[in-house]
C-alpha positions as CSV (number, residue, x, y, z in Angstrom):
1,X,-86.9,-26.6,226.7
2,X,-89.4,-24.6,228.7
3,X,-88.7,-21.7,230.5
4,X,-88.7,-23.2,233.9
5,X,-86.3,-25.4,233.0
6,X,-83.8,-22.9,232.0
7,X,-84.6,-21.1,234.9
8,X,-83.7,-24.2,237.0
9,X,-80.0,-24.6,235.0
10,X,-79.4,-20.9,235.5
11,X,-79.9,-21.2,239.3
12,X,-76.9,-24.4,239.3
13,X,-74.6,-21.7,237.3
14,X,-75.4,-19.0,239.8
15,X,-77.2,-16.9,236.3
16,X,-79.9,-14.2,237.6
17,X,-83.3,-14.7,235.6
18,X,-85.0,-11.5,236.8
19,X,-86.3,-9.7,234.2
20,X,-84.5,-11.5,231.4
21,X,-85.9,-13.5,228.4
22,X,-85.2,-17.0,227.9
23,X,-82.8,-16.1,225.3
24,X,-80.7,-13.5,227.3
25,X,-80.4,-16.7,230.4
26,X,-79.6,-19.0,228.1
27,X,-76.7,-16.8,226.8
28,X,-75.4,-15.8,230.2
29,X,-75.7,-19.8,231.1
30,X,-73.4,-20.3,228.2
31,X,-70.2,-17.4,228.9
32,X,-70.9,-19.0,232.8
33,X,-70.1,-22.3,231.0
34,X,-67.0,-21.4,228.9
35,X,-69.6,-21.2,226.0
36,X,-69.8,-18.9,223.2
37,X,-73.2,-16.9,223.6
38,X,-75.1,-17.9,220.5
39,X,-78.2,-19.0,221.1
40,X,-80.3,-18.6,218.4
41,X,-77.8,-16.6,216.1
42,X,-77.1,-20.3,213.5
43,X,-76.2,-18.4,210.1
44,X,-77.9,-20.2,207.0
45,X,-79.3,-22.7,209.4
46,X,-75.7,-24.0,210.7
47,X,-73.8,-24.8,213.6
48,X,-70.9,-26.8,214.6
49,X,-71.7,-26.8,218.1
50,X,-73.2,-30.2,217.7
51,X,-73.6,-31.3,221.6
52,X,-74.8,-28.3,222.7
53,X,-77.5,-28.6,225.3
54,X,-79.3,-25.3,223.8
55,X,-79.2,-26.6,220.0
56,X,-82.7,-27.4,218.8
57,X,-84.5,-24.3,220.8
58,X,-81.6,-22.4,219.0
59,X,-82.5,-23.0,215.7
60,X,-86.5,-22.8,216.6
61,X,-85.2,-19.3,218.1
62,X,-83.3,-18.0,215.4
């Protein structure tokens, strides 16, 4: 997901992007959601958080 998107998610959830990586949004997105903040922390290249919006940039990030 590109950066503008996140952007765009993090404005519905009331997140502040200034001066953040797209990392650090997408974790605040997730504790806004009830979430663990995980993104791109998979050990050995799992996760059980199969529905997760963030999944496949995770594992690109991690």
């Amino acid at each position: 997901m590109k950066v503008n998107e996140v952007k765009k998610i993090a404005k519905l959830h009331g997140v502040k992007t200034t001066r953040k990586s797209k990392a650090d949004i997408i974790k605040q997105i997730q504790i806004v959601e009830g979430n663990f903040d995980c993104f791109a922390t998979p050990s050995d290249g799992y996760c059980d958080q199969d529905s997760c919006l963030w999944r496949p940039d995770c594992f690109k990030a991690a």
